[in-house]
N, C-alpha and C positions, 0 to 999 in steps of 0.2 A: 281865716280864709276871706280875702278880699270879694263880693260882692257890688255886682252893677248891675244897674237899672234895665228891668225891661219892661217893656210896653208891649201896645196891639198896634198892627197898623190899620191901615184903613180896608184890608180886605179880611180882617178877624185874626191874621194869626200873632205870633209873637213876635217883638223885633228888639234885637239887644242895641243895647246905645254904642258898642264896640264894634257891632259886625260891621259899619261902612269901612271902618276902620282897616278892618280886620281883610276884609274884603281887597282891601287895596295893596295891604302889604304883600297878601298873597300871590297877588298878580303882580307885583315888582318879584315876588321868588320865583316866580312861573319864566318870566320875562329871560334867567338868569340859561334857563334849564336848555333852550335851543344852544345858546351859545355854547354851553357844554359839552352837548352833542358832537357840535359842529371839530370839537378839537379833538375826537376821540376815532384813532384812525381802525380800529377791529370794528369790519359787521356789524348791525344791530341784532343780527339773530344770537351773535355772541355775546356781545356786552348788556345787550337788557335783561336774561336773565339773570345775571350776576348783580346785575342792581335791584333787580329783586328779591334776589337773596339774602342781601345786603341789606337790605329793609327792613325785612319778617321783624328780624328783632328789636329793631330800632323803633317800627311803628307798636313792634308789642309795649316794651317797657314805654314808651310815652302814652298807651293806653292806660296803661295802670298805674302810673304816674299822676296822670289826670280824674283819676277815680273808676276806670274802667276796668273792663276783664277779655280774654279772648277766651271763649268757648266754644265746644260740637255745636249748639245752636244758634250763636250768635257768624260761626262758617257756613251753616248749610245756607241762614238767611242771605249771608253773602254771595252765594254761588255764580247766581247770574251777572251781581254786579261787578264782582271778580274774576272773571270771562272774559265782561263786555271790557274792562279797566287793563287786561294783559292784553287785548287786541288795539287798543287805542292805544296804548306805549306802545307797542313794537312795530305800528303802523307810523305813528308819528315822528320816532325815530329816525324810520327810515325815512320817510321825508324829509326831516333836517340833512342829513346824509345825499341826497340825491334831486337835490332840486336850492337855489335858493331861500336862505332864512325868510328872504319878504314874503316869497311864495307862499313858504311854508305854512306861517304865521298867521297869516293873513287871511286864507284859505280856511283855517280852521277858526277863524274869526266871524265865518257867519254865521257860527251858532246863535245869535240875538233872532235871527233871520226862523231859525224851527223854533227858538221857546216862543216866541210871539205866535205862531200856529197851535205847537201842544199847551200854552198855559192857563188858556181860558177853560178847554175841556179835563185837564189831570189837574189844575189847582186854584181853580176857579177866580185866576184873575183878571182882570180888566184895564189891560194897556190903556194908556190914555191917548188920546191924538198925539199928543206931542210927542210920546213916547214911539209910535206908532213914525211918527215923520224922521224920528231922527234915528230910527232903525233904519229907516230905507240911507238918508244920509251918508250913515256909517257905511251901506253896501255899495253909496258911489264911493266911499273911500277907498273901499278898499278894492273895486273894480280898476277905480286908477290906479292903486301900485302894483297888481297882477298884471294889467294889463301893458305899465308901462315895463314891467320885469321880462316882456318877451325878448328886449333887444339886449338881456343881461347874458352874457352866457354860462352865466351860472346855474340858470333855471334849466330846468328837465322836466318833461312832459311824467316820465313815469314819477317821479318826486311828488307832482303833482296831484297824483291821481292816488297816492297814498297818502296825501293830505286831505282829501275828497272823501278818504276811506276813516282816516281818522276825525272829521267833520261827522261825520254821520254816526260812529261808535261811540265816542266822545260824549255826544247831545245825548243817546241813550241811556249812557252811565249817567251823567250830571242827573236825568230825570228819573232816576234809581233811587241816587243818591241823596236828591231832595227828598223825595217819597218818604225816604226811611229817616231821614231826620226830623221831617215832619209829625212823624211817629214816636219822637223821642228816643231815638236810639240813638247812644252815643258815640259823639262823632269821635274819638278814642277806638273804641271799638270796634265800630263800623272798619274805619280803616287799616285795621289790625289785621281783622277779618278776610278783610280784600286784598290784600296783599299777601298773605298767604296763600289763599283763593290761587290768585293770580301766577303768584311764582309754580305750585302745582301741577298749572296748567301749562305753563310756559316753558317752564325746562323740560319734559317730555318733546315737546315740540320741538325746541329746537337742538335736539341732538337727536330726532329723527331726523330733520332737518339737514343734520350733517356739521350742528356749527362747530369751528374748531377753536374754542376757548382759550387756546394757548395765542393767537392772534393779540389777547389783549394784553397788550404793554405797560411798563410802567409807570407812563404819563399816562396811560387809558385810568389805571386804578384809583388816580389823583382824581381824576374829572369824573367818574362815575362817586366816588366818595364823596364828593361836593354835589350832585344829583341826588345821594341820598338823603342829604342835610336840606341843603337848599328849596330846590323845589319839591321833594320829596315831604319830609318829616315837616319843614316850616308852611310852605306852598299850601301841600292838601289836607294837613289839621288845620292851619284858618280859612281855608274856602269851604272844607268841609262843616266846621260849627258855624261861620257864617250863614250857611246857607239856609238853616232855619229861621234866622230874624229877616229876611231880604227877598222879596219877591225875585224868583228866577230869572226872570225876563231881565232884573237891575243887575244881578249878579251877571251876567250873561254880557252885556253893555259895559261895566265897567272892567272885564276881561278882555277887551278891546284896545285897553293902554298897555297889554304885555307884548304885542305885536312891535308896537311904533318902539318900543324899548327896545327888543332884543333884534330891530334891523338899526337903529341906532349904536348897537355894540357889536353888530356883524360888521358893521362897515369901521368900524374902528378896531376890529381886533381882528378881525378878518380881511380888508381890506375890498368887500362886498359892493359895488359903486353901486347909487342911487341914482335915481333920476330926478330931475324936478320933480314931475309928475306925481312920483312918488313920494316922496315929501309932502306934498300938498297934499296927498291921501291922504299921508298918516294924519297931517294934521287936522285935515274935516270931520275925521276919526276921532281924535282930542275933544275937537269943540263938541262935538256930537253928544259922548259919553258927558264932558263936563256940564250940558246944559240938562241929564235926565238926573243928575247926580242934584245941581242945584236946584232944579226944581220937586225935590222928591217931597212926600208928605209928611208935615210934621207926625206926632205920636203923642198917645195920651195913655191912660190908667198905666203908671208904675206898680211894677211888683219886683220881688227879689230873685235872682237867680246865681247863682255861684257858676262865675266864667271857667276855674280848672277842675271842676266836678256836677256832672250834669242827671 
């Protein structure tokens, strides 16, 4: 079993020499999962539980693949965060669905903006200035391409506002999700857990709801099966084990390049027009993330830890 280095960072905890790594591929699978969305013409109160369905077992056997187990306690501990995790998919969804990808994106891109308030008091870290100036940076960026997206008429107020909804549920689960991995529970599991959790909850819902399932097509089945893969199973098992070795606040910042990504392939497979303005977001966006990314702190005391078994 191949093993890699971990260290401490500079505010005590652990930081594997793969999670930037890790960290970044996952936000390119993230990046993939709008555009997805965006081709699947059924509801989102239809198709997301059926990608959740679709998951259980796929996040199960990669649990156990990777050295984990789904159990009665290791669900009940997931409860809340497979709530918070079925509302923030079926929110964001429909965002993708009813408002522009930049919108969307974008919008749910100020999470740097809350972990930089809750990370000093839940995980005792200490943004630095710099880190601190290019959060606000990033917020003009991304003020420019919402705000130059009013003259898109793609964009929709209510899209909006369900991006605002997923902003806020989102940030709660992320600091759930940190919490418990901070505790050593494994990120296999954890998400095993939570998507179970989550499908539970969600298909009651939505056939109270009324959804009619049969909406969803045969090119719907292709692009939700690629959601499972993509940003699903690859996406949230590496942001998940990253987010032990990585201060929240960085994790949170380099989630910032899945946005400029996935309005880059809206406008290419969608035909999505940009505007300068927007543009020049994304990209203050870019420099922003890439200067807390190069100036992050080195690490010292190595010890051993096994990457597929934790």
């Amino acid at each position: 079993m191949l093993r890699h280095k971990e260290t401490h960072h500079e505010h005590g905890g652990p930081q594997h020499e793969l999670a930037l790594l890790a960290c970044i591929a996952a936000t390119l699978a993230w990046s993939v999962g709008p555009l997805l969305v965006r081709g699947i013409t059924a509801p989102s109160i239809a198709f997301t539980p059926i990608r959740l369905v679709l998951s259980v077992p796929v996040m199960t056997l990669s649990a156990y693949m990777s050295g984990g187990r789904l159990t009665v306690a290791m669900v009940k501990r997931c409860f809340v965060p497979g709530v918070l995790f079925a509302a923030s998919m079926l929110s964001g969804f429909m965002s993708f669905q009813h408002t522009s990808i930049a919108n969307a994106t974008l919008i749910s891109a100020l999470q740097p903006v809350l972990m930089l308030l809750v990370a000093p008091r839940l995980f005792g870290e200490r943004p630095t200035v710099l880190r601190i100036c290019m959060c606000v940076v990033a917020l003009g960026g991304v003020s420019m391409v919402v705000f130059a997206a009013q003259a898109n008429s793609e964009a929709g107020l209510s899209g909006d506002i369900y991006a605002l909804i997923n902003l806020v549920v989102w940030s709660a689960y992320f600091v759930v999700a940190k919490k418990a991995r901070d505790a050593g529970t494994h990120a296999g599991s954890f998400l095993a857990a939570v998507f179970l959790v989550a499908t539970v909850v969600l298909v009651p819902v939505a056939i109270i709801a009324g959804a009619d399932f049969a909406l969803v097509d045969g090119n719907d089945w292709w692009l939700i099966a690629a959601q499972v893969i993509i940003p699903g199973l690859i996406g949230h098992t590496l942001i998940t084990w990253a987010t032990r070795y990585l201060d929240i606040t960085l994790v949170s910042l380099i989630n910032l390049l899945s946005p400029a990504i996935s309005m880059a392939g809206a406008w290419i497979l969608y035909s999505q027009s940009m505007q300068v303005l927007q543009v020049v977001g994304a990209v203050v966006m870019l420099i922003a993330v890439g200067v807390v990314v190069r100036t992050r702190s080195a690490s010292v005391q190595p010890v051993a830890e096994a990457i597929s078994a934790e």
